[in-house]
Backbone as XML, in Angstrom:
<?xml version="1.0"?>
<chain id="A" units="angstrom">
  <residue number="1" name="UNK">
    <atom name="N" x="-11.128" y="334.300" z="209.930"/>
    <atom name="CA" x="-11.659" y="335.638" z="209.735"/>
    <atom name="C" x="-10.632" y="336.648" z="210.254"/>
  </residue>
  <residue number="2" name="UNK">
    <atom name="N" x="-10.585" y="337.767" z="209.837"/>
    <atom name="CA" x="-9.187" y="338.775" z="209.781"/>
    <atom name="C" x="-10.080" y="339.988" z="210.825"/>
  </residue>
  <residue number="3" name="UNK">
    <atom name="N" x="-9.419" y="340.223" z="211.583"/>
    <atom name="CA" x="-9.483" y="341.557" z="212.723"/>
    <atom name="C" x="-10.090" y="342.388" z="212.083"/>
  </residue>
  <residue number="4" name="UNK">
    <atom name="N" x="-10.961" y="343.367" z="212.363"/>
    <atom name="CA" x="-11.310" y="344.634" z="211.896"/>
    <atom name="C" x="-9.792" y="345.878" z="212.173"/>
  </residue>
  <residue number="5" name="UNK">
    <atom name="N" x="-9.548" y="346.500" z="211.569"/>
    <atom name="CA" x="-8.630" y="347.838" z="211.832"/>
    <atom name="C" x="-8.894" y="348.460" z="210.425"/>
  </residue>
  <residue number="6" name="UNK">
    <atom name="N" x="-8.652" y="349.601" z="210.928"/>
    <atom name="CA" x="-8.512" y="350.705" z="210.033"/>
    <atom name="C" x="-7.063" y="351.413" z="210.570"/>
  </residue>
  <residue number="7" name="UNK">
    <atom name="N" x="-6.203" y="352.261" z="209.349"/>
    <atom name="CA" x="-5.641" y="353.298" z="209.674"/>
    <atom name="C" x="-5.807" y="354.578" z="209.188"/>
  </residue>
  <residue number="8" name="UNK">
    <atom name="N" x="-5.944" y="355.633" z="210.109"/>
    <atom name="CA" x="-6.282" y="356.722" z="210.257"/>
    <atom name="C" x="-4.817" y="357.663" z="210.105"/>
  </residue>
  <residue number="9" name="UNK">
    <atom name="N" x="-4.997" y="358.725" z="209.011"/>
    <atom name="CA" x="-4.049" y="359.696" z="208.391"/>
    <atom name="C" x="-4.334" y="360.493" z="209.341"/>
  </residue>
  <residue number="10" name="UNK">
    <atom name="N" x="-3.794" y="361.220" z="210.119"/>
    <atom name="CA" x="-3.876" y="362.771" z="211.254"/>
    <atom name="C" x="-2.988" y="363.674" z="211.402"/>
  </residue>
  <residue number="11" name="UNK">
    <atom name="N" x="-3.187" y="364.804" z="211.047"/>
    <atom name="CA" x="-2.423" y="365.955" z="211.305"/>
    <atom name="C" x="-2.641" y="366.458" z="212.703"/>
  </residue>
  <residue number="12" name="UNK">
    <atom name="N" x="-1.661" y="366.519" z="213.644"/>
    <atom name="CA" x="-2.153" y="366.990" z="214.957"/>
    <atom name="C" x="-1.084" y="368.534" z="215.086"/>
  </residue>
  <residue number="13" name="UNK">
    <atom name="N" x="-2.120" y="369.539" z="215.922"/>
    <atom name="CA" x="-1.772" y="370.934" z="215.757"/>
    <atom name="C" x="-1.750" y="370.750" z="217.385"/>
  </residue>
  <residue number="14" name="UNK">
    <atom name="N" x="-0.552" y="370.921" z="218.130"/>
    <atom name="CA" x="-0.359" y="370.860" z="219.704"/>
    <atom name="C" x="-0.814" y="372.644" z="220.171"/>
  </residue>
  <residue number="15" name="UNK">
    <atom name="N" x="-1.038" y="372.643" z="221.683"/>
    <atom name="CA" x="-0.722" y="373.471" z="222.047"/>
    <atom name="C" x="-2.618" y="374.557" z="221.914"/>
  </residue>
  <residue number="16" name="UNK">
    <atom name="N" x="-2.946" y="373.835" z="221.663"/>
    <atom name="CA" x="-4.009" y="374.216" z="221.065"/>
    <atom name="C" x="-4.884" y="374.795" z="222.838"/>
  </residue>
  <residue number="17" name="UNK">
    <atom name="N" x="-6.304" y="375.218" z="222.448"/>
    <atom name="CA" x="-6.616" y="375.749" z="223.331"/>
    <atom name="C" x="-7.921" y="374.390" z="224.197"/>
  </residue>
  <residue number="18" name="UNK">
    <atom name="N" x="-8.283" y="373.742" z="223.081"/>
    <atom name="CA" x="-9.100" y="372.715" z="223.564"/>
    <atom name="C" x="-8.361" y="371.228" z="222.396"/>
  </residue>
  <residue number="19" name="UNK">
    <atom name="N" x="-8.967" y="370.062" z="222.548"/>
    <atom name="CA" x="-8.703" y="369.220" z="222.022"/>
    <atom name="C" x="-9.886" y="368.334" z="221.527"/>
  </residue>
  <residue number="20" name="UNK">
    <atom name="N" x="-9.647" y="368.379" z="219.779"/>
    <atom name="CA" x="-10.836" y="367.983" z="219.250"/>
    <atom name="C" x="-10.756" y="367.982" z="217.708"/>
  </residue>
  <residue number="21" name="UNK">
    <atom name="N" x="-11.734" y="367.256" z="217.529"/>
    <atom name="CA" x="-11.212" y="367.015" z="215.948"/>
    <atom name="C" x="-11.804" y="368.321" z="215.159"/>
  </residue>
  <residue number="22" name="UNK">
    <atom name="N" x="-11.090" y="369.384" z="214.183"/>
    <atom name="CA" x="-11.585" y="370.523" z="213.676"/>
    <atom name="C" x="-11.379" y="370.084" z="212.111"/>
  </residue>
  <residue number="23" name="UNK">
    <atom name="N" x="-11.464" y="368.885" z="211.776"/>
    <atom name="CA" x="-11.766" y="369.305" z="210.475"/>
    <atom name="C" x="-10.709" y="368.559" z="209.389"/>
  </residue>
  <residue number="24" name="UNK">
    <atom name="N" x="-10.357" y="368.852" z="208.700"/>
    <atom name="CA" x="-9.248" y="368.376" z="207.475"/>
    <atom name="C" x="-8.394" y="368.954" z="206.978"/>
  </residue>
  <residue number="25" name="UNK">
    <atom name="N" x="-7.138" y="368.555" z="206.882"/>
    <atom name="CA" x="-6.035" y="368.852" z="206.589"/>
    <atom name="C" x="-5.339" y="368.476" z="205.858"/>
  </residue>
  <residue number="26" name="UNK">
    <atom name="N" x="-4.582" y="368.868" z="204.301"/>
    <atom name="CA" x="-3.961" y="368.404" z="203.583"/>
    <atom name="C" x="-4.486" y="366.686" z="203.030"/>
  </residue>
  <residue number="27" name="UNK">
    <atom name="N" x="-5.555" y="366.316" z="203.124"/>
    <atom name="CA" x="-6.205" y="365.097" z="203.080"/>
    <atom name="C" x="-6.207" y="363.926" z="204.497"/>
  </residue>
  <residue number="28" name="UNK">
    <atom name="N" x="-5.772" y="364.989" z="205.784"/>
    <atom name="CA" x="-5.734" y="364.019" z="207.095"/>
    <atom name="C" x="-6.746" y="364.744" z="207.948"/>
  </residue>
  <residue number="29" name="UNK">
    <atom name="N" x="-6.896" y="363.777" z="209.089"/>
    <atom name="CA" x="-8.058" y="364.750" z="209.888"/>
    <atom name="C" x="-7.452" y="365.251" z="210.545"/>
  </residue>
  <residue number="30" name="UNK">
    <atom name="N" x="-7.428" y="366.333" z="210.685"/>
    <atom name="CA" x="-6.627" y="367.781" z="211.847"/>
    <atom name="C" x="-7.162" y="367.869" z="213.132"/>
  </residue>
  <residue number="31" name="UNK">
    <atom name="N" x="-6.305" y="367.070" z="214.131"/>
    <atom name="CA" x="-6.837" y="367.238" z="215.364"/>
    <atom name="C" x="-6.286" y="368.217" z="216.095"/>
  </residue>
  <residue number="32" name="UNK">
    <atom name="N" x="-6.516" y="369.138" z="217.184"/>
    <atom name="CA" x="-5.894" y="370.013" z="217.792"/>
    <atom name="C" x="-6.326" y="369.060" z="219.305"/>
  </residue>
  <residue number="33" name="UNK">
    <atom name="N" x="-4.578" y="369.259" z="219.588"/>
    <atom name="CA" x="-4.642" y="368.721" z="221.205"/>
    <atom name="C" x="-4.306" y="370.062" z="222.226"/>
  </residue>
  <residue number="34" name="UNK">
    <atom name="N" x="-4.295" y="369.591" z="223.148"/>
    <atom name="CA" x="-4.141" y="370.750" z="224.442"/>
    <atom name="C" x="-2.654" y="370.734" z="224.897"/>
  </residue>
  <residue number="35" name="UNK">
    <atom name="N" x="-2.158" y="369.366" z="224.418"/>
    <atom name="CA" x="-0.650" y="369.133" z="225.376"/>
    <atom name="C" x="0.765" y="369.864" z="224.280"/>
  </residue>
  <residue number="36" name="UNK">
    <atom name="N" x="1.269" y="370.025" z="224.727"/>
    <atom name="CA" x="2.876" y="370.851" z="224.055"/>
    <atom name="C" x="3.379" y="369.428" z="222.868"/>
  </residue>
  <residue number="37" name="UNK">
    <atom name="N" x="3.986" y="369.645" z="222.416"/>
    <atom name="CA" x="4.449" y="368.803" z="221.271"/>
    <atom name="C" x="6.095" y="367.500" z="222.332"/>
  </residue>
  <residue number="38" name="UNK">
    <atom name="N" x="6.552" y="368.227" z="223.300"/>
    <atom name="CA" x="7.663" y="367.759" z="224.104"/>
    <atom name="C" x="7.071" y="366.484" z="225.052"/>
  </residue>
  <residue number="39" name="UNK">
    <atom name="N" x="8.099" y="365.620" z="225.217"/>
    <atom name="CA" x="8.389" y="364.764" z="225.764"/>
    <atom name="C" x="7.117" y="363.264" z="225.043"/>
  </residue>
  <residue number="40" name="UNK">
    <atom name="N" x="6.708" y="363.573" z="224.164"/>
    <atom name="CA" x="5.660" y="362.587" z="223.653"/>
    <atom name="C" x="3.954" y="363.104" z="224.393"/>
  </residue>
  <residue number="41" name="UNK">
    <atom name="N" x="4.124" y="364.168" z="225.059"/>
    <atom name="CA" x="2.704" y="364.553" z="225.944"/>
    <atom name="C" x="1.386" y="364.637" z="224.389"/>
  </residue>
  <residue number="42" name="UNK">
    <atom name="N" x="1.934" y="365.181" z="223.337"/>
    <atom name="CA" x="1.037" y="365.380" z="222.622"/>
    <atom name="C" x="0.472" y="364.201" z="222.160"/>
  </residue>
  <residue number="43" name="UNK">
    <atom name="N" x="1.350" y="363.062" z="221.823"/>
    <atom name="CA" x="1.077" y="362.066" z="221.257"/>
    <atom name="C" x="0.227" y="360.890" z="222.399"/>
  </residue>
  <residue number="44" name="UNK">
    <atom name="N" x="0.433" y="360.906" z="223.425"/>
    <atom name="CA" x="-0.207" y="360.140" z="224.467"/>
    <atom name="C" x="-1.726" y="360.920" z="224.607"/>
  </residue>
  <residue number="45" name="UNK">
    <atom name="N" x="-1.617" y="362.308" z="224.232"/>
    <atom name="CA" x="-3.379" y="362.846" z="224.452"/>
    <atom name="C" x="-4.277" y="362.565" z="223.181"/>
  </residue>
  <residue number="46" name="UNK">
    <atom name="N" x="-3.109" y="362.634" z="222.200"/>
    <atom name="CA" x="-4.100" y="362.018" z="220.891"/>
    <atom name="C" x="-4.385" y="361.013" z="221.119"/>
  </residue>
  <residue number="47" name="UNK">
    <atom name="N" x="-3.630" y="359.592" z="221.387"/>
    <atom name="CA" x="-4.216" y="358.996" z="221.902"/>
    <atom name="C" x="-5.259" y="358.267" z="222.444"/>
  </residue>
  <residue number="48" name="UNK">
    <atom name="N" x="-5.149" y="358.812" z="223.138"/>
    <atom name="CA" x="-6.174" y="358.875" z="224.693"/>
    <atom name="C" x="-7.714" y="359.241" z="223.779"/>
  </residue>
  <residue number="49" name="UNK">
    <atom name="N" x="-7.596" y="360.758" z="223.473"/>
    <atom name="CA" x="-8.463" y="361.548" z="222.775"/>
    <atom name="C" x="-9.284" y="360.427" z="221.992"/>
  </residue>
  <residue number="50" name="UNK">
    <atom name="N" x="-8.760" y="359.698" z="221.043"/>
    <atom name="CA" x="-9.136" y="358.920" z="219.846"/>
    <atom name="C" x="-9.706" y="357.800" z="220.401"/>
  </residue>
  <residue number="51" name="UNK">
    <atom name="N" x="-9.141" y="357.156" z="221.447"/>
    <atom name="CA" x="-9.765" y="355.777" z="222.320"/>
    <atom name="C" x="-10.899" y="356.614" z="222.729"/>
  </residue>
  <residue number="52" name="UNK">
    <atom name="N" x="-11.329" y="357.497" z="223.438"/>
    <atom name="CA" x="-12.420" y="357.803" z="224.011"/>
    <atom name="C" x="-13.345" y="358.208" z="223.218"/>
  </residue>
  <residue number="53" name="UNK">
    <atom name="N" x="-13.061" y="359.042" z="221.855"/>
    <atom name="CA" x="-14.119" y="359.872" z="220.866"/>
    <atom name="C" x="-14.488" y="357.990" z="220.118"/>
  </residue>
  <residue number="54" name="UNK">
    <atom name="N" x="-13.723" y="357.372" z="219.877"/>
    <atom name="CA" x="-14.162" y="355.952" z="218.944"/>
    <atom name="C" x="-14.433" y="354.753" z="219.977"/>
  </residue>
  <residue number="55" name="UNK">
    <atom name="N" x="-15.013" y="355.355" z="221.011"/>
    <atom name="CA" x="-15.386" y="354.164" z="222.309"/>
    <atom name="C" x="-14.463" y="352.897" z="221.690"/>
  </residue>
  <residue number="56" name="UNK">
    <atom name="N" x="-12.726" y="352.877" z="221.944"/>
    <atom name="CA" x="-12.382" y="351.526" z="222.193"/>
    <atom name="C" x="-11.318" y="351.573" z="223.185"/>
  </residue>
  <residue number="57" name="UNK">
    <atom name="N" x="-10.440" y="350.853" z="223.718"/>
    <atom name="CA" x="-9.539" y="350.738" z="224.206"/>
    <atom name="C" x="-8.208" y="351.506" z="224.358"/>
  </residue>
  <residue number="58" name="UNK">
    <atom name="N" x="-7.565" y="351.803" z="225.126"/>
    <atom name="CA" x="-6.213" y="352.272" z="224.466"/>
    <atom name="C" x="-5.367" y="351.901" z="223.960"/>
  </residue>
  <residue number="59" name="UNK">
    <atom name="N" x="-5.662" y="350.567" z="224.612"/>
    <atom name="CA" x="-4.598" y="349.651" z="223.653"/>
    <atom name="C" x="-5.254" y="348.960" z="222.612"/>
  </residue>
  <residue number="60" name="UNK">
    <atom name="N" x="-5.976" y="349.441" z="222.197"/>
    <atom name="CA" x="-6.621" y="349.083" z="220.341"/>
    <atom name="C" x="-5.947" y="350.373" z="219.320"/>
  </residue>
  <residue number="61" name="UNK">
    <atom name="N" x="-5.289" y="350.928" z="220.083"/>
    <atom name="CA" x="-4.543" y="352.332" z="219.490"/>
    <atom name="C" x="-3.451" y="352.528" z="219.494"/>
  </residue>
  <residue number="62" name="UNK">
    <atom name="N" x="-2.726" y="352.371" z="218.224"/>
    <atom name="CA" x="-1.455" y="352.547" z="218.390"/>
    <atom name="C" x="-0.877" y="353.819" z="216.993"/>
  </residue>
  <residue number="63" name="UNK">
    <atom name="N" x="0.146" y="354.359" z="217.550"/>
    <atom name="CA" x="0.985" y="355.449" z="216.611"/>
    <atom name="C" x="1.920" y="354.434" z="215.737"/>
  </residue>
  <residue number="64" name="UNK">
    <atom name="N" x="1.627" y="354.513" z="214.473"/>
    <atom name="CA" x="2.663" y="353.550" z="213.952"/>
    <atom name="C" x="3.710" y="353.999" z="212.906"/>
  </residue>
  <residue number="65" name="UNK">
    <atom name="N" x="2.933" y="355.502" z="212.595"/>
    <atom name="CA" x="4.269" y="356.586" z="212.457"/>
    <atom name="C" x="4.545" y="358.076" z="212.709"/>
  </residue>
  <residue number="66" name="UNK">
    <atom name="N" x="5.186" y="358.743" z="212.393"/>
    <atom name="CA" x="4.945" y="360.043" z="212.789"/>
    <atom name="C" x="5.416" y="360.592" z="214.251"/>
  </residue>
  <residue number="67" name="UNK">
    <atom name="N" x="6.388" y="359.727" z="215.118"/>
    <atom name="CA" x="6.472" y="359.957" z="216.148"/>
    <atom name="C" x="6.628" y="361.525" z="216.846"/>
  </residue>
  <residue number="68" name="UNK">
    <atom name="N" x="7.417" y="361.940" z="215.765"/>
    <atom name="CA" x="8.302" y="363.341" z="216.131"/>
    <atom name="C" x="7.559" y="364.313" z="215.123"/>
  </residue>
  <residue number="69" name="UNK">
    <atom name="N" x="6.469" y="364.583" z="214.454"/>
    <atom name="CA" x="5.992" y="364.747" z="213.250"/>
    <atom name="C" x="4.715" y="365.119" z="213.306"/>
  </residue>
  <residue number="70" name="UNK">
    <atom name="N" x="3.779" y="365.956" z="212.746"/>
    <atom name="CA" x="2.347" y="366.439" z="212.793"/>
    <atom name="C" x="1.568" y="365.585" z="212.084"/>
  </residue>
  <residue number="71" name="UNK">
    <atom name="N" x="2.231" y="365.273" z="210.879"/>
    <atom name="CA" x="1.504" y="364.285" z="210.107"/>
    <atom name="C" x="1.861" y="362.594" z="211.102"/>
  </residue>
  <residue number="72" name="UNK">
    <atom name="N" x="1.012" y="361.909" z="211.420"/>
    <atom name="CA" x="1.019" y="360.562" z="212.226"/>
    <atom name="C" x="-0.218" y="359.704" z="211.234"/>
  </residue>
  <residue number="73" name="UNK">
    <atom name="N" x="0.296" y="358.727" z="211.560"/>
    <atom name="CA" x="-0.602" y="356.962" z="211.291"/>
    <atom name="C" x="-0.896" y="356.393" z="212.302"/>
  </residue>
  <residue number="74" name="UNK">
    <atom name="N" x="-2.044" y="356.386" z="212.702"/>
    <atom name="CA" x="-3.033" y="355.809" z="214.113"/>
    <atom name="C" x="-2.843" y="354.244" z="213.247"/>
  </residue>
  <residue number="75" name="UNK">
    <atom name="N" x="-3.130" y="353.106" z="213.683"/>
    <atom name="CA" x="-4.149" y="351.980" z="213.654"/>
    <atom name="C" x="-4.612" y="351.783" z="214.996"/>
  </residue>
  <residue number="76" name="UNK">
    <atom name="N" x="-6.174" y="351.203" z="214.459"/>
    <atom name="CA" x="-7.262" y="351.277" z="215.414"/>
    <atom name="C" x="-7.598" y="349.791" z="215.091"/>
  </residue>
  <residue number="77" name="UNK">
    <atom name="N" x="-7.554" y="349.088" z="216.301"/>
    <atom name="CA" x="-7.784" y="348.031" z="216.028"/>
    <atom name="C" x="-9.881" y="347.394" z="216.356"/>
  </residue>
  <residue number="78" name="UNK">
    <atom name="N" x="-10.353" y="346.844" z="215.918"/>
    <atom name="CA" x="-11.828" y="346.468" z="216.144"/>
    <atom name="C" x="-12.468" y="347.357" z="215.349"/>
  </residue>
  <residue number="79" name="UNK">
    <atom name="N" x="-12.258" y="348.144" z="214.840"/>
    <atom name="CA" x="-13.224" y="348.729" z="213.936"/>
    <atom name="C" x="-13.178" y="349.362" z="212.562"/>
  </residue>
  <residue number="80" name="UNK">
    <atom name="N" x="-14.309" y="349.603" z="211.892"/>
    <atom name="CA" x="-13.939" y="349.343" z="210.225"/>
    <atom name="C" x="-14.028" y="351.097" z="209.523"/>
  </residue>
  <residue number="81" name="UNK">
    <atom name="N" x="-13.438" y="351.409" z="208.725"/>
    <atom name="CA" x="-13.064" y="352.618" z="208.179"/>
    <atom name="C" x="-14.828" y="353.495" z="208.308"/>
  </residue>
  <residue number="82" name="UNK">
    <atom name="N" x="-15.618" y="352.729" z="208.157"/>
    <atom name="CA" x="-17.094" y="353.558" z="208.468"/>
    <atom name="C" x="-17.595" y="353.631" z="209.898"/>
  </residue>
  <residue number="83" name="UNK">
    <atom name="N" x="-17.160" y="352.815" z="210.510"/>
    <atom name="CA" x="-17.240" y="352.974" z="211.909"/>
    <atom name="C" x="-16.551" y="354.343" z="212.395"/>
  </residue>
  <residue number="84" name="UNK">
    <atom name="N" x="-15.220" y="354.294" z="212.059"/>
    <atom name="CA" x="-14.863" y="355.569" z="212.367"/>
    <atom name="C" x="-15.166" y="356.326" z="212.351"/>
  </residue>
  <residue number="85" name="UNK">
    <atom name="N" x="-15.261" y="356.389" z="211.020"/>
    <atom name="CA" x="-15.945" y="357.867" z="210.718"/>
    <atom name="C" x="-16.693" y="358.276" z="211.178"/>
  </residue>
  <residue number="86" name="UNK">
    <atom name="N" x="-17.994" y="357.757" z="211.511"/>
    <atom name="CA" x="-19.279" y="357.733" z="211.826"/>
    <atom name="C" x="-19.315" y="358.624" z="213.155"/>
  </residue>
  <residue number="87" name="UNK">
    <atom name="N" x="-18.056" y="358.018" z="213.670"/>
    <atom name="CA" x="-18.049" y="358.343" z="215.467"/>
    <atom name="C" x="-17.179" y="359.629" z="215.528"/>
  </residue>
  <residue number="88" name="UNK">
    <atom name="N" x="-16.370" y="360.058" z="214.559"/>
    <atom name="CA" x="-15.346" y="361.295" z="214.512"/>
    <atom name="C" x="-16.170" y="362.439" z="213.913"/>
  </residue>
</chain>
């Protein structure tokens, strides 16, 4: 039997005033984080953000592109494209 994951399309808007998912973007979900776009801070709060809003792990979460980039590719490992959603 094969792992549950999904990957998740995200536009993240740094710098923002709170951090939270606002909605859709160019066909990704547009998250606004709180942290500056420098040193990877933004990308460690998305993160973080996404393990806690989809109750899993942090390390069920990984950036697998988009490092330097607004547009990013989450995979989420344990759970299935309706699960997500459900919880975002």
């Amino acid at each position: 039997m094969s792992e549950k994951q999904v990957i998740l399309d995200v536009y993240v808007q740094p710098n923002s005033s709170h951090t939270e998912v606002s909605g859709e973007f160019d066909g990704r979900i547009k998250i606004r984080v709180k942290s500056p776009p420098s040193d990877g801070a933004a990308n460690r709060e998305l993160l973080s953000f996404l393990a806690k809003a989809l109750g899993v792990k942090k390390s069920s979460i990984h950036l697998i592109s988009g490092e330097k980039n607004r547009r990013k590719r989450v995979q989420i490992k344990g759970l299935t494209e309706e699960e997500c959603a459900s919880r975002l």
